[in-house]
C-alpha positions as CSV (number, residue, x, y, z in Angstrom):
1,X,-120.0,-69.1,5.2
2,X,-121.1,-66.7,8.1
3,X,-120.7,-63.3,5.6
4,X,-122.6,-65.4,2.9
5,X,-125.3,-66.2,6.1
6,X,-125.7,-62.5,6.8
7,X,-125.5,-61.5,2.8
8,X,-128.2,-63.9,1.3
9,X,-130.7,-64.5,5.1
10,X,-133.6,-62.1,5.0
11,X,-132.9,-59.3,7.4
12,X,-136.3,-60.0,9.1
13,X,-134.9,-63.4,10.1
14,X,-131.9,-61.6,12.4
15,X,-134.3,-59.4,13.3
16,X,-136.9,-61.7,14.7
17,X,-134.2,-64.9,15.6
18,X,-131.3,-63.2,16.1
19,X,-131.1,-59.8,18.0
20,X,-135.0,-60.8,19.6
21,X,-133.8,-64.3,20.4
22,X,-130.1,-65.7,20.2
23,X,-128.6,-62.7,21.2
24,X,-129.8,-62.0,23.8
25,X,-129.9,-65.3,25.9
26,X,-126.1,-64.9,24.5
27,X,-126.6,-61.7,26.5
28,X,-128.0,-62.3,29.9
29,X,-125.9,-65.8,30.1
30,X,-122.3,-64.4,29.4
31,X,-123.6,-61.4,32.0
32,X,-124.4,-63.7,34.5
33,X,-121.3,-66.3,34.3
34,X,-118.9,-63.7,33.6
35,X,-120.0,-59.9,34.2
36,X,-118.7,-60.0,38.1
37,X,-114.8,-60.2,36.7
38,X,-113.0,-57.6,38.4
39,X,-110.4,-57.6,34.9
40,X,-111.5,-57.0,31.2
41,X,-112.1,-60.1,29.7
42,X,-110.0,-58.9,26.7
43,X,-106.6,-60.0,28.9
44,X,-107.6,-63.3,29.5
45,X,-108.3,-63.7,25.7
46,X,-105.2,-62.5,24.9
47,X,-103.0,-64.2,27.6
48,X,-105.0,-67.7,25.5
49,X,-104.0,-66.4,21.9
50,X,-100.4,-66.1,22.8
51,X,-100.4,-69.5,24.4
52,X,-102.1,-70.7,21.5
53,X,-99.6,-69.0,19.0
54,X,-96.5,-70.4,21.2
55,X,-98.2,-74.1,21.0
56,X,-97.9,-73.4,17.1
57,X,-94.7,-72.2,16.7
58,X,-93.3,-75.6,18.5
59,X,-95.0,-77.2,15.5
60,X,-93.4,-76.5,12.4
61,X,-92.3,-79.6,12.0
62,X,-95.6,-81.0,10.3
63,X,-94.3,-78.3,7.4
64,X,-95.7,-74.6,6.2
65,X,-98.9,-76.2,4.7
66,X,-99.8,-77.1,8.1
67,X,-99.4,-74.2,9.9
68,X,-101.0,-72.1,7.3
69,X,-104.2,-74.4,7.5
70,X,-104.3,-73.6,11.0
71,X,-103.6,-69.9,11.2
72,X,-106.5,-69.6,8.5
73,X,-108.8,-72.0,10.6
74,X,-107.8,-70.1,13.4
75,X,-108.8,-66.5,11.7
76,X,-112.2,-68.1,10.5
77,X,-113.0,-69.0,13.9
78,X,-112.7,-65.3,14.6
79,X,-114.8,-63.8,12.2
80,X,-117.5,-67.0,13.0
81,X,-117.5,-65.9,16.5
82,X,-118.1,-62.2,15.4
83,X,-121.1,-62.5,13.8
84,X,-122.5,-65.7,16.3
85,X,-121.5,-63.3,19.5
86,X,-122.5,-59.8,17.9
87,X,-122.2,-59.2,14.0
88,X,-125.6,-60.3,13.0
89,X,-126.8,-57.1,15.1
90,X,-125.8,-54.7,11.8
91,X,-129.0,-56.9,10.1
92,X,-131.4,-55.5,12.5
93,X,-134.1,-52.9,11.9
94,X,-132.0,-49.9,12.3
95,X,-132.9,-47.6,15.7
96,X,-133.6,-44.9,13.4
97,X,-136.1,-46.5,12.1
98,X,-137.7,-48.0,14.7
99,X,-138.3,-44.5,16.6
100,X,-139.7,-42.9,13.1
101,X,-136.9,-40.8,12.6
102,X,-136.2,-39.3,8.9
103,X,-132.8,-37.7,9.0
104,X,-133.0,-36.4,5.3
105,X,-135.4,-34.2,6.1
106,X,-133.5,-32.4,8.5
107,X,-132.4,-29.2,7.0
108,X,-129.4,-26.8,7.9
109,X,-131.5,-24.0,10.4
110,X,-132.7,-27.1,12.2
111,X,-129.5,-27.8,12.7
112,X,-128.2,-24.6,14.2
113,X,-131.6,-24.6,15.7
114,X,-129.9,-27.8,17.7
115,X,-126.8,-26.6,18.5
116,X,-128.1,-23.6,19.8
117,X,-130.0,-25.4,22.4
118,X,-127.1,-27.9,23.3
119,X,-125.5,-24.6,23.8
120,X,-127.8,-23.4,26.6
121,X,-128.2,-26.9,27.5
122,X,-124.4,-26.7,28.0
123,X,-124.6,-23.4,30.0
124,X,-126.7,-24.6,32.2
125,X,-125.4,-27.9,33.4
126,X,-122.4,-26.3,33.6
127,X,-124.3,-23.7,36.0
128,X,-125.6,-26.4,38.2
129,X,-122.0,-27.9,38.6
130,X,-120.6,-28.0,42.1
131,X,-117.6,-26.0,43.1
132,X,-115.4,-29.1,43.5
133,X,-116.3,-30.7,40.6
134,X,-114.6,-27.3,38.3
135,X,-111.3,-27.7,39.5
136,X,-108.5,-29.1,36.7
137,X,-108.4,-32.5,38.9
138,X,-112.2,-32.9,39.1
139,X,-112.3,-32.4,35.1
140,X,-109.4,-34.9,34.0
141,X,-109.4,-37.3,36.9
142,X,-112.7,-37.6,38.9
143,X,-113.6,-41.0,39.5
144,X,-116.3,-42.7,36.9
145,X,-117.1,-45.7,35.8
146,X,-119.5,-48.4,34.1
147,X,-121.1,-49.0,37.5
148,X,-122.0,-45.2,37.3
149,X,-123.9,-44.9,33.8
150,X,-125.7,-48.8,33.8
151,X,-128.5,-47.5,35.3
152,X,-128.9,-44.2,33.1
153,X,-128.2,-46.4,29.7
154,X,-130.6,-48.9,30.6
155,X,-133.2,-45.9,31.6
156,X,-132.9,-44.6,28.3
157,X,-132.7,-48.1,26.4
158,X,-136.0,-48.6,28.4
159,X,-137.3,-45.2,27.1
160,X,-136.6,-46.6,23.7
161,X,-139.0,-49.9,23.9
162,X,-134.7,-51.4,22.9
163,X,-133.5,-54.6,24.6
164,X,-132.0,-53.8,28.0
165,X,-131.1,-56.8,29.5
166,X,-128.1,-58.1,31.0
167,X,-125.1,-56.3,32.6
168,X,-123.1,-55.0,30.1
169,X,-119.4,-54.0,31.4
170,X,-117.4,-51.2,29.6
171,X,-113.7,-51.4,31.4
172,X,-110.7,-49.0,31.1
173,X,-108.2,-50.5,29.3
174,X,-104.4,-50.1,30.0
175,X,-101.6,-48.2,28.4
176,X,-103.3,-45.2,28.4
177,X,-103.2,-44.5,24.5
178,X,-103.6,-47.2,23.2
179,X,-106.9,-46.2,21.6
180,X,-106.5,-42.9,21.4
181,X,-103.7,-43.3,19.1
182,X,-106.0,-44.8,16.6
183,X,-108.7,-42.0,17.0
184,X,-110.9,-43.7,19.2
185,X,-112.0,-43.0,22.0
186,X,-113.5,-46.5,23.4
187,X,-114.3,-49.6,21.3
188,X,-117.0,-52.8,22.0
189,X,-115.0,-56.3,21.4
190,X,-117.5,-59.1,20.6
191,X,-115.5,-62.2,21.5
192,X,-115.1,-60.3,25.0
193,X,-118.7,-59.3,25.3
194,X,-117.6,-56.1,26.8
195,X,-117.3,-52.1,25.6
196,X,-114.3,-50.6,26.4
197,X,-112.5,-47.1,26.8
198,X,-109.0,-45.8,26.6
199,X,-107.9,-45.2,30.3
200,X,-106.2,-41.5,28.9
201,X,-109.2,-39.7,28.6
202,X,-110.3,-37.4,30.4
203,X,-113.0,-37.8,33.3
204,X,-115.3,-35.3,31.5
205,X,-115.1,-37.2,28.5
206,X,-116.1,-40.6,30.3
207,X,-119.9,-40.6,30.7
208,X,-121.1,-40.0,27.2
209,X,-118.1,-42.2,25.7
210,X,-119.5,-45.8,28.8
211,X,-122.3,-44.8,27.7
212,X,-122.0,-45.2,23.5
213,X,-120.2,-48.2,24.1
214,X,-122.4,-49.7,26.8
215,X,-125.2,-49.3,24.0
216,X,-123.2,-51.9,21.6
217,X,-123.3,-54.3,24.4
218,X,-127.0,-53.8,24.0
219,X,-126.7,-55.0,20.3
220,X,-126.7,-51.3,18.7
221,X,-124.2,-51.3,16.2
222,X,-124.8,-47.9,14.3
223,X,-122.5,-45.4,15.7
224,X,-124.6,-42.7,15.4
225,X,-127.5,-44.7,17.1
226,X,-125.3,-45.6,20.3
227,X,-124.5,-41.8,20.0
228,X,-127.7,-41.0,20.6
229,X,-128.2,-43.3,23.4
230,X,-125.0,-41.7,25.1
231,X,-127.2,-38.3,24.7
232,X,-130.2,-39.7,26.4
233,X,-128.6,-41.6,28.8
234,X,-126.8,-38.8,30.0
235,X,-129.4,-35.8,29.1
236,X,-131.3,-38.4,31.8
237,X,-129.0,-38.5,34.5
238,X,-129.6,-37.8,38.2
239,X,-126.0,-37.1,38.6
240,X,-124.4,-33.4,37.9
241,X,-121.5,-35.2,36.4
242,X,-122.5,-37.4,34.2
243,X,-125.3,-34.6,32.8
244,X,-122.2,-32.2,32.3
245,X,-120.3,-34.7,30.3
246,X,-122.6,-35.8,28.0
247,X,-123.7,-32.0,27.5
248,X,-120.4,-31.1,26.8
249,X,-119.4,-34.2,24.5
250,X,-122.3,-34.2,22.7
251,X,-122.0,-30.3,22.0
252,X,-118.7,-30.7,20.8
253,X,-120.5,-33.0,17.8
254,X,-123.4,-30.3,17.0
255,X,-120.6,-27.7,17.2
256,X,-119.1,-29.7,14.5
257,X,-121.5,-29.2,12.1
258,X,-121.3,-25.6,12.2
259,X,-119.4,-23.0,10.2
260,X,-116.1,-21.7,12.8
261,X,-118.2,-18.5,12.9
262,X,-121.2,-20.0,14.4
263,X,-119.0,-21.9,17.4
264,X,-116.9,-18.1,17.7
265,X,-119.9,-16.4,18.6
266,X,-121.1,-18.5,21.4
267,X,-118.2,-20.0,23.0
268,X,-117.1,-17.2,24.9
269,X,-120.6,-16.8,27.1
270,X,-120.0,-20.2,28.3
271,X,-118.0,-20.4,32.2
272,X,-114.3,-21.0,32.8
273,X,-115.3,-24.5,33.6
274,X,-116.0,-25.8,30.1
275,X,-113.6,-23.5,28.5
276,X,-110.9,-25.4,30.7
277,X,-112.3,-28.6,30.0
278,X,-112.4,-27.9,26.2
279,X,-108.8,-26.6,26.4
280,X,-108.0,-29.8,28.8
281,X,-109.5,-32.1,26.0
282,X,-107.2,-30.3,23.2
283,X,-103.7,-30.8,25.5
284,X,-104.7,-34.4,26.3
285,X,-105.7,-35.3,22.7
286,X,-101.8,-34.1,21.4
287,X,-100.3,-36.4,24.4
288,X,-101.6,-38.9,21.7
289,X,-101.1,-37.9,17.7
290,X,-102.7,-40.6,15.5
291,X,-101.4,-43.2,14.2
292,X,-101.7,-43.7,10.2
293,X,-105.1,-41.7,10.7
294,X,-105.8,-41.7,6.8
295,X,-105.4,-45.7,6.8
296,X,-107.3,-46.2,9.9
297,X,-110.4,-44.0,9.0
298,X,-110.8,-45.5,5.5
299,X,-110.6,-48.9,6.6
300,X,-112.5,-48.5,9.6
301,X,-115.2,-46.9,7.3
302,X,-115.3,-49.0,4.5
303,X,-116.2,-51.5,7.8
304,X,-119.2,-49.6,8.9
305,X,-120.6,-49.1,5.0
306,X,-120.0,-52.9,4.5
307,X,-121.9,-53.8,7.0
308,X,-124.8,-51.6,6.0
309,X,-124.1,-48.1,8.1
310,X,-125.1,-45.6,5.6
311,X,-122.0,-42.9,5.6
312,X,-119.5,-45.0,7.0
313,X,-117.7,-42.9,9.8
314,X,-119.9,-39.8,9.1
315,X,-122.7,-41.5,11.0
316,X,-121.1,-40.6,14.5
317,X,-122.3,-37.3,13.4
318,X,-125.7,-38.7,12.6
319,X,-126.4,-38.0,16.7
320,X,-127.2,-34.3,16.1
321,X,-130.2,-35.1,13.3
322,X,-131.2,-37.6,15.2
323,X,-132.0,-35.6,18.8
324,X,-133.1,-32.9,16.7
325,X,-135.7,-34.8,15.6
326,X,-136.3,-37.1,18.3
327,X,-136.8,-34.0,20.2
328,X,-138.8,-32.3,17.7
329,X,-141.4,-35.6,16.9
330,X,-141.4,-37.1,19.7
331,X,-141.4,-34.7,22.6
332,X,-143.9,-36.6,25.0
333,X,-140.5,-38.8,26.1
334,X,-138.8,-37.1,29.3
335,X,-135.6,-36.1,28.8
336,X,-134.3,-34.0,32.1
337,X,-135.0,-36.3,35.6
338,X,-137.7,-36.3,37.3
339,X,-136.8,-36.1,40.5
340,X,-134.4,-33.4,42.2
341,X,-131.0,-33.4,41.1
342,X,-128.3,-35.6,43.1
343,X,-124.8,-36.7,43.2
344,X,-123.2,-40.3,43.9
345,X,-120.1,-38.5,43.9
């Protein structure tokens, strides 16, 4: 009923009584009775299913029909609460859009126009870094957290004229692994209402990965949207830290889109730091080889073109057309700080 909802509604009507309306007073009242947890919500949830499944199991005496009947009820209720919580987002006016970006007319030089600019971008951030913050221990294990970016996302959201609202949590989630085994890096659970990251990665990787999921919290679902918010966001930043990881995780996706001979002939002007944290990022990544990556991607993509994002899992990449043109059109929004640069670290 709720796929038939989002299939045969008007797209104006989530827009306008959705994402403007119900999900956001779903927002700010979830935020405000539950965002002070000191746990991800996710346990608790899961701690209820399995008391739920045991309950079941003692109940097989009212016959296989019966349980059947209730593990589908029980799987409906999921996917209802999906859509109600978050999934009516993916009907929204896409962010794209909304800031007048056309990302087929980006063409290829544009494009190493951009990564030659996240390069120097790159360079200097990692210029401005502290000494203590270059050391092995700074790159994979200095402390960061949602607490840290909140105020940068919702700068940037801000910037945006996007719904900022609320106080959207992104926690660490334990084994370390467990994510990256799947490829991926952090993920936003609706019936938790939080974002959340892999506790293996790396410190440097933490900011611009908060970040993208913090922005689903917001109700961006494209992933190369939330992408971009992560660039903002931390392009924004007062902090050293969190401008150094978004540089660097964002210039690993322009880099992407360039031929090996491009990325050769820049990479070696850059400073030890982010050559070790590149190097760091490789080593950590092969503590954790996928698991059935070919299964997982065309699943996960089929997902995303499903529910209207245009190339699937190609639209992570969709970040680097989209700051080259956001930069390009619409240059009159800051994106370096204001102020002189500090540290909360």
């Amino acid at each position: 009923m709720t796929i038939l909802m989002s299939s045969f509604i008007p797209d104006i009507f989530f827009e306008r009584w959705y994402y403007n309306g119900l999900f956001r007073l779903i927002r700010m009242v979830y935020d405000t009775l539950f965002g002070w947890l000191p746990f991800p919500m996710i346990y608790l949830i899961v701690i209820l299913v399995l008391v739920r499944i045991i309950k079941w199991s003692s109940e097989w005496k009212f016959g296989i029909g019966y349980q059947l009947t209730r593990a589908l009820g029980g799987i409906a209720w999921v996917i209802v609460l999906f859509y109600f919580l978050w999934g009516f987002n993916y009907k929204q006016i896409p962010l794209q859009t909304r800031l007048g970006l056309n990302l087929d007319e980006v063409t290829s030089e544009e494009v190493e126009k951009e990564f030659l600019r996240a390069t120097e971008v790159l360079k200097k951030e990692a210029q401005d870094l502290p000494d203590h913050y270059t050391s092995d221990n700074a790159i994979a294990s200095l402390d960061i957290d949602d607490h840290s970016l909140r105020p940068d996302v919702e700068k940037a959201l801000q910037d945006l004229n996007v719904f900022n609202k609320g106080r959207v949590r992104v926690r660490q989630l334990w084994p370390k692994g467990f994510l990256l085994r799947w490829s991926t890096a952090g993920i936003y659970i609706p019936h938790a209402g939080e974002g959340h990251i892999d506790l293996g990665l790396l410190s440097v990787q933490k900011p611009f990965t908060i970040a993208h999921e913090m922005a689903h919290g917001y109700g961006i679902t494209d992933e190369g949207a939330c992408n971009f918010i992560a660039w903002l966001a931390c392009s924004q930043s007062r902090d050293k830290w969190i401008r150094f990881g978004g540089a660097l995780t964002y210039w690993r996706y322009a880099a992407a889109e360039m031929p090996a001979e491009k990325v050769d002939a820049v990479i070696h002007t850059f400073d030890p730091v982010v050559m070790r944290s590149l190097q760091l990022i490789r080593a950590n990544d092969k503590k954790y080889p996928d698991i059935l990556p070919t299964i997982r991607d065309a699943i996960y993509s089929s997902y995303l073109k499903g529910h209207g994002v245009k190339g699937g899992l190609e639209s992570y990449d969709y970040v680097v057309l989209m700051v080259q043109e956001y930069l390009e059109y619409k240059s009159d929004v800051p994106v370096t700080p204001k102020s002189p640069n500090t540290s909360t670290y």
